[in-house]
Each structure stands twice: as C-alpha cells, then as structure tokens.
N, C-alpha and C positions, 0 to 999 in steps of 0.2 A: 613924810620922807620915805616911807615905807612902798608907799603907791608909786612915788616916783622913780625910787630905785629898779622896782616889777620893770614901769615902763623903757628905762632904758635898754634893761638886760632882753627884753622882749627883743627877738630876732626871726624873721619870716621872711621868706619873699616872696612879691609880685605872684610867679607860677604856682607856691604852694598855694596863697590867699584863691587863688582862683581855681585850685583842686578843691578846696575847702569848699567853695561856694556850689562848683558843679554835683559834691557830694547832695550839698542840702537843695538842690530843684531837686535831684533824685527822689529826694526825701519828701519832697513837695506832692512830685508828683503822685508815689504810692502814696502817702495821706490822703490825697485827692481821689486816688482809685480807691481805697478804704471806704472814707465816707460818701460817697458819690455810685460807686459800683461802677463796673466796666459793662455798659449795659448795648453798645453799639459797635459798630467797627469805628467811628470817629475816637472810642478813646481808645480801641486796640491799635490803632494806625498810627497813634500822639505818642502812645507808650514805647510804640516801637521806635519812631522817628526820635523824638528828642530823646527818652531814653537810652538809645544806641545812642544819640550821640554823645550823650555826657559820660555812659562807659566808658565809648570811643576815647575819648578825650585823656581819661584816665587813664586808659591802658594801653596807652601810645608812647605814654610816657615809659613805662616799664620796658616795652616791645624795642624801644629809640631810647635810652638811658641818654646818648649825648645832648638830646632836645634842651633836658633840664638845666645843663653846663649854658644854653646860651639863648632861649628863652626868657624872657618876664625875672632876671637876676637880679633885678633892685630888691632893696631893703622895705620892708612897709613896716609901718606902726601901726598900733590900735585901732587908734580912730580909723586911717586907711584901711583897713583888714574887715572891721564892720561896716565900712560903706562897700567895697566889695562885695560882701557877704548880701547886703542888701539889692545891690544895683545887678550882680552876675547871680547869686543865691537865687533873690526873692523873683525879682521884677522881670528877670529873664523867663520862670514859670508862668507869667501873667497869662501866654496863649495854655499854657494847660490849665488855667480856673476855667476859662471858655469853652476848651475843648470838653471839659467832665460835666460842666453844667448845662451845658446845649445841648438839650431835648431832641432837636431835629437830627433824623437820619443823616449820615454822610453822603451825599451825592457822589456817584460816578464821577462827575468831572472835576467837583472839588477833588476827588481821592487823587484822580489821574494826575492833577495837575502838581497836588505835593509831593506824591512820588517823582514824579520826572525833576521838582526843583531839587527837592531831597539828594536823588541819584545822584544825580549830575552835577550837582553843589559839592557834594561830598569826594564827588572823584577829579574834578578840578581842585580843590582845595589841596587833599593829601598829592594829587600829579604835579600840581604847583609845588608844595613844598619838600615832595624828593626830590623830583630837579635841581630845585636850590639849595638842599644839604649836598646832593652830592658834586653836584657843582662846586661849591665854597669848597668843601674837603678836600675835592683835587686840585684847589690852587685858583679856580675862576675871580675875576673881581667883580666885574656889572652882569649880571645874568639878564639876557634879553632875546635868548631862542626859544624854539620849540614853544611847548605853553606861556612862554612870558614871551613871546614875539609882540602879538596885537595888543593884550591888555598889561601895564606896567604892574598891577597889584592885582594877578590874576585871584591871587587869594584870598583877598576881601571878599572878592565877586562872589567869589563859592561859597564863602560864609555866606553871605547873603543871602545866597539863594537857599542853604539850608534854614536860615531864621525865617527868610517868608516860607517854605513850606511848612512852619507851626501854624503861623496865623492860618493859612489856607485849611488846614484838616480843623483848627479850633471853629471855623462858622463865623468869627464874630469879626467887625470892620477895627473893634479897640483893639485886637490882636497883633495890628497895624502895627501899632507903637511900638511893638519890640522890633524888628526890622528897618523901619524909619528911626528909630533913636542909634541904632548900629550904624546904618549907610550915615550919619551925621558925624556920630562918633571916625569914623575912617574917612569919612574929607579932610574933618581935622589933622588927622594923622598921615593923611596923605602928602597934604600940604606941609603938613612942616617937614615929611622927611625926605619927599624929591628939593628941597630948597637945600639941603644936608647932602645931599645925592649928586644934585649939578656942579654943588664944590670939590664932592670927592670924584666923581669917575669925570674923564674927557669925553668921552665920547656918550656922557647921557642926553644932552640936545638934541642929538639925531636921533638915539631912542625915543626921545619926547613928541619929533617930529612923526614916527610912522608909527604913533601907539597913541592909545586911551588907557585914561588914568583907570576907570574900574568899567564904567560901564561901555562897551565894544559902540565905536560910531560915535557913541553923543559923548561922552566925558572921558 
C-alpha cells in the first residue's frame, strides 16, 4: 500500500524526465573521460560537441523560462521516467563509449565533416525554434516562412544533423544507431502530427505541397 501511494503522489514531467536524463549522458560521458583519458582530439571534439549540447540543452531552458510552460508538459510515472532515463540517459551516450575507446586518430575529414553537421545542425534547430516562439507569441497560427518555407520540421533536421555529428567524430559505423533510431523516432512523429495539422490550419495542403517533411527534395 505503502509503495503504491509513493507511486501516485509521484509527479514529473516529460521535460524534467529528459533534463534528468541529459544530466546523466553528462555523467556518462566524464566517467568515460575518467576511465578512458582524453588522449586525442576525437574525444576533445565529442566532449565539446555533445557535451555543449546537453548544457546547451539545459541552459536554454533557464535563458527561455517560457519553453518549460509548453514543451514535453505531460505527466510521466516511474516506469516512464526510467525508461527515459535509459533510452535519452544511457543509449543516447552510446557514440561517446566509441568515441573514448577508439584508438584511431581523428581524421581531418571525419573532424570537418562533424563540425559543419554540428554547426549547422545547431543553428537551424535554435533559427527554427525562435521563429516559431516568436511567431505563436504574436498571434501566428501555421508557421510556414523564412526557415519553415521548404522543410515542414525544419527542426527535426537539425537535430539530426547534430546526432549524426556524434557518430561521425565517435569512428565507429554502431554509432549509426543513435541517429537512425532518432530520424525513425520523428517519422513517427511526423506523421501523426501533420494528420493533427491538415485538420487544424486550411491552408496546410499547400504547405504540404511546396515543402518536405524533414529531409529538403526527397521526404
């Protein structure tokens, strides 16, 4: 009785669960720098990269206080909050076990090409999502200019392109996984929420028509 009462009074949501979890890859990853050593530029470039982002992440929220009002607001329980913990915690650090255990130098071109996914990833995602705070704030209903002209979810894309710049600086092809489990994860999401989207605004069909869903051309 006693356990069950804990569970109901238990109260979190969605956004904290997933502040919780960005805390502990942090965690992951200086464990990782601990036992492993920072012996390359491959894990000085991982440390910077994901680690800024999971700051990033965290201190976005402080810097944007209204994010929190309407971000990830559901309710999660226990069990949800440990799978969280595991799925955004653990398995999203999967490219930093690679990046700290791979032996092999970082190459020039691997470096170049995560920095530029990295960059670029990062300043489409945050360009996408001022747009669209300050957009809704003054009143907008369907946001579909400037950076949301050609791609409908420009900011899936940029995530994207930050997750693949892990695997790229990590060396290894398993690294993959986290980026291909993200881009699956946001079709899903995609898809249920322009079917949500064609019912609410009139005018998303013509959006639909002169736009790609995440990736520019092909989808």
């Amino acid at each position: 009785m006693e356990t069950s009462s804990n569970t109901q009074g238990f109260s979190l949501t969605q956004l904290t669960a997933i502040n919780i979890a960005k805390g502990l890859t942090l965690v992951i990853m200086l464990a990782l720098a601990i036992a492993y050593g920072v012996n390359d530029a491959r894990q000085v470039i991982y440390l910077c990269l994901h680690g800024g982002y999971c700051s990033w992440w965290l201190l976005e929220q402080y810097l944007f206080p209204t994010r929190t009002k309407i971000l990830f607001t559901e309710k999660v329980d226990i069990p949800t909050l440990i799978v969280v913990l595991l799925f955004v915690g653990v398995f999203y650090a999967l490219p930093a076990w690679f990046a700290f255990t791979n032996p092999t130098p970082l190459g020039y071109v691997s470096m170049a090409i995560a920095l530029l996914l990295y960059i670029f990833g990062s300043l489409i995602n945050t360009a996408a999502d001022v747009q669209k705070m300050t957009a809704k704030s003054m009143g907008a209903k369907l946001v579909n200019s400037e950076i949301w002209r050609s791609v409908r979810n420009v900011n899936y894309l940029g995530d994207l392109m930050r997750y693949s710049s892990f695997a790229v600086v990590s060396g290894s092809l398993w690294s993959g996984l986290l980026p291909l489990t993200v881009f699956a994860l946001y079709v899903q999401r995609i898809l249920d929420k322009e079917k949500s989207m064609s019912e609410k605004y009139d005018n998303f069909d013509e959006y639909q028509q002169q736009s790609s869903r995440l990736i520019p051309w092909l989808w």
